[in-house]
N, C-alpha and C positions, 0 to 999 in steps of 0.2 A: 504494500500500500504506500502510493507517495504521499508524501507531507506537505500539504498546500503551504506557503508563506502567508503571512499576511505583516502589512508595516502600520507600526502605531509612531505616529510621530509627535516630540515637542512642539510648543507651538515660537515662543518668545526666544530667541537666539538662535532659533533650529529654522524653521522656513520664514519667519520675518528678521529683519534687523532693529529690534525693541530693546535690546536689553539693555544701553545707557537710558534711555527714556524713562525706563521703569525707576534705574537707579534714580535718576534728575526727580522723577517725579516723588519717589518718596522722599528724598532732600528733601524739597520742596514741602512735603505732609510735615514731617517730624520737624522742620525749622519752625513752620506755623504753630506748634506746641510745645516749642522751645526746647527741643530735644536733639541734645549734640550727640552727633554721629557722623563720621565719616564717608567719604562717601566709598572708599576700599570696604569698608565691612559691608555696605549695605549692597555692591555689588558680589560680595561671597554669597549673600544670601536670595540671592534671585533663582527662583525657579523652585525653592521649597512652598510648602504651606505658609499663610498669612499667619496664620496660630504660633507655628513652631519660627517665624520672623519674629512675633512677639515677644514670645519667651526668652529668644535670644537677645533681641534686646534688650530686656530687661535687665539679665544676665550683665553684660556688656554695661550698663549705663547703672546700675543700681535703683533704677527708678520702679515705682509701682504704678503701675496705669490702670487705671480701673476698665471697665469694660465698656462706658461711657465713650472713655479716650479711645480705643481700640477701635470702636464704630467709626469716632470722627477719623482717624487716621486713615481707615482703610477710605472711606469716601472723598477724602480732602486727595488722597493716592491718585485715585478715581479720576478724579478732574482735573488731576493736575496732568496725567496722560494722555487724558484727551484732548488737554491743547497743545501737546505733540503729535495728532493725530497725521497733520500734512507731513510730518517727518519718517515715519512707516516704511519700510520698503523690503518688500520682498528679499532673502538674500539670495546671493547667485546661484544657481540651478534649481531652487525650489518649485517653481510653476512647471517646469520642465522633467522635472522628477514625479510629481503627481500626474501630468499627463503620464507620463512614460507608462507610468503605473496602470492609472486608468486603463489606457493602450492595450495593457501586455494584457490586463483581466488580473491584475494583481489588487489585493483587499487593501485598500488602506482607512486609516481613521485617525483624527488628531485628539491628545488628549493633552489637555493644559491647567497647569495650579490658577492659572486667573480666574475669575469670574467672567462673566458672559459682557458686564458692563464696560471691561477693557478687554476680551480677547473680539469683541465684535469689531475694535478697529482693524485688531492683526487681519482678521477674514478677511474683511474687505479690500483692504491691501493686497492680500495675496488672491482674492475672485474667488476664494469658497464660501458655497452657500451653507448654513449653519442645515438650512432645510432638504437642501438634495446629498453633501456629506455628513457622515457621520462625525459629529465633533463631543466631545467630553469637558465640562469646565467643572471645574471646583463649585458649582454651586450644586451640583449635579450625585455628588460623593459625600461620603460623611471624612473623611480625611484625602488629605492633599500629599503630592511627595514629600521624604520618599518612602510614605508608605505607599502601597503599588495600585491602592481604592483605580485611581484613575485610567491604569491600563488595562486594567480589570474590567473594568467598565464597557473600556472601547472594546476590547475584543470581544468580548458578551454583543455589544453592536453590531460585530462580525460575524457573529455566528461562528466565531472562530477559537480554538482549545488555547491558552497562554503560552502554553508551550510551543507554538508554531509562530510565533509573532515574533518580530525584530523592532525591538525600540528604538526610538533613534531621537537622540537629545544633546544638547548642548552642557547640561551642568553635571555635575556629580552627583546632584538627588535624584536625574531620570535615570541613571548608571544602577543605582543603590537600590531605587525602585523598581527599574527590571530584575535584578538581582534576585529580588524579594520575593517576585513573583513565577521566576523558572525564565523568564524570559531572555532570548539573547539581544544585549544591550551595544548600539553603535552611537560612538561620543562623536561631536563634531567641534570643529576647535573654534568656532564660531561667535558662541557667548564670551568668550575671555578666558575659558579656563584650557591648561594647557595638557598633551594629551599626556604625561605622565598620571597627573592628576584623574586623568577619566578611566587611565586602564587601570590605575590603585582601586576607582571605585567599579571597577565589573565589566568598563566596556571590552570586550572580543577583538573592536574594528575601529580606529578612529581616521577619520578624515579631516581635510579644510573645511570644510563647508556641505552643501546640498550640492553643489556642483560635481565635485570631488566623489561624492558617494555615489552618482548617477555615472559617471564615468567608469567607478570599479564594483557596478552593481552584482555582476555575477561573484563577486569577492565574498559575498552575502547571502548568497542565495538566489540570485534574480538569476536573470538570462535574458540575452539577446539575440 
C-alpha cells in the first residue's frame, strides 16, 4: 500500500513575509502598556501560542498582567498589524509551491498560531481562500504551538492519518510540534531562525525558503 503525502504548512514566515511585522507590531502593543521588551526576544517568540508568549513574558519582565491586560495586548497586536497590512508579501516560491501542489493532486492545508483577525491578511496576500482551502487558526484549537492541536486539526481536514503529513515551518515551535505529533517536520530559514537551530528542534529537511523546497521537492516526498 502506498503512502499518500499530504503538506501542512506555516503560515507567518513560511508562505508570507510577516514575521518582523508581527515582531513591530507587538513592540508596538507592549510599549502602549509600558512594557519593556526587546524586540530580539519578542522575535524568539513568534510562531508559538499567545498564552505561552504571555507567560514568557512574564517570566522575562517580572510583571503580573492580569487577564484584562492580556485581552488589551492581544487586540492592541491586532491593529497594530493591520496597519502593516500593505507590507505582506508572499515569500518567494510560495504561490508556486501551492499551485504545484494543487497541480500534482497533492493535499495541502495551512495551519497557523494567529487568529483569523490577522492570518486573514497573510491569505489575502498570498490568494487563498479561507473558504475553498483548508486553513486552521488558533481560534479554531484549544492550544496553539508547539503543542501539535493545530496540525492535528489540518490533517483531520485532510482526511489524512498525521503520520503521512510533512510540516513545513519557519520557527522551532512548528519543528517541536511536528515532532509531537509523529509528523515529518521541514524548517525553512525564512523567519530568522537558523537551520542548526530547526534541525536541534526535529526538522528532517531545511531549506531557504518556499522556493528552495519546490525546487528539491522530490527531497521530501513529492515528485515531478
Amino acid at each position: 500500500m502506498r503512502i499518500e503525502l499530504v503538506f501542512l504548512f506555516d503560515l507567518d514566515g513560511t508562505l508570507v513575509d510577516s514575521v518582523y511585522q508581527h515582531v513591530l507590531a507587538w513592540k508596538e502593543a507592549l510599549d502602549a502598556e509600558g512594557i519593556e521588551l526587546s524586540v530580539w526576544r519578542i522575535h524568539r517568540k513568534i510562531g508559538m501560542s499567545g498564552g505561552l508568549f504571555t507567560n514568557q513574558l512574564l517570566r522575562e519582565t517580572g510583571l503580573e498582567i492580569s487577564a484584562e491586560r492580556v485581552e488589551r495586548l492581544r487586540h492592541a497586536h491586532a491593529a497594530a498589524y493591520q496597519r502593516h497590512a500593505s507590507q505582506i508579501r508572499p515569500l518567494p516560491g510560495a504561490c508556486e509551491l501551492l499551485s504545484w501542489l494543487s497541480e500534482a493532486g497533492v493535499p495541502w492545508a495551512i495551519a497557523t498560531s494567529g487568529r483569523m483577525e490577522t492570518a486573514a491578511v497573510n491569505l489575502l496576500a498570498l490568494g487563498v481562500d479561507p473558504d475553498r482551502s483548508p486553513v486552521v487558526t488558533r481560534d479554531q484549537v484549544k492550544y496553539a504551538k508547539p503543542d501539535p492541536d493545530l496540525f492535528l486539526a489540518a490533517a483531520a481536514r485532510l482526511g489524512a492519518p498525521i503520520e503521512t503529513a510533512i510540516v513545513v515551518g519557519d520557527s522551532i515551535w512548528d519543528m517541536l510540534a511536528a515532532m509531537r505529533c509523529r509528523a515529518l517536520g521541514v524548517g525553512l530559514q525564512s523567519g530568522g531562525y537558523g537551520p542548526d537551530e530547526l534541525q536541534k528542534a526535529g526538522a528532517f529537511r531545511v531549506y531557504e525558503d518556499t522556493a528552495d523546497l519546490l525546487l528539491h521537492i522530490d527531497d521530501v516526498g513529492g515528485r515531478r
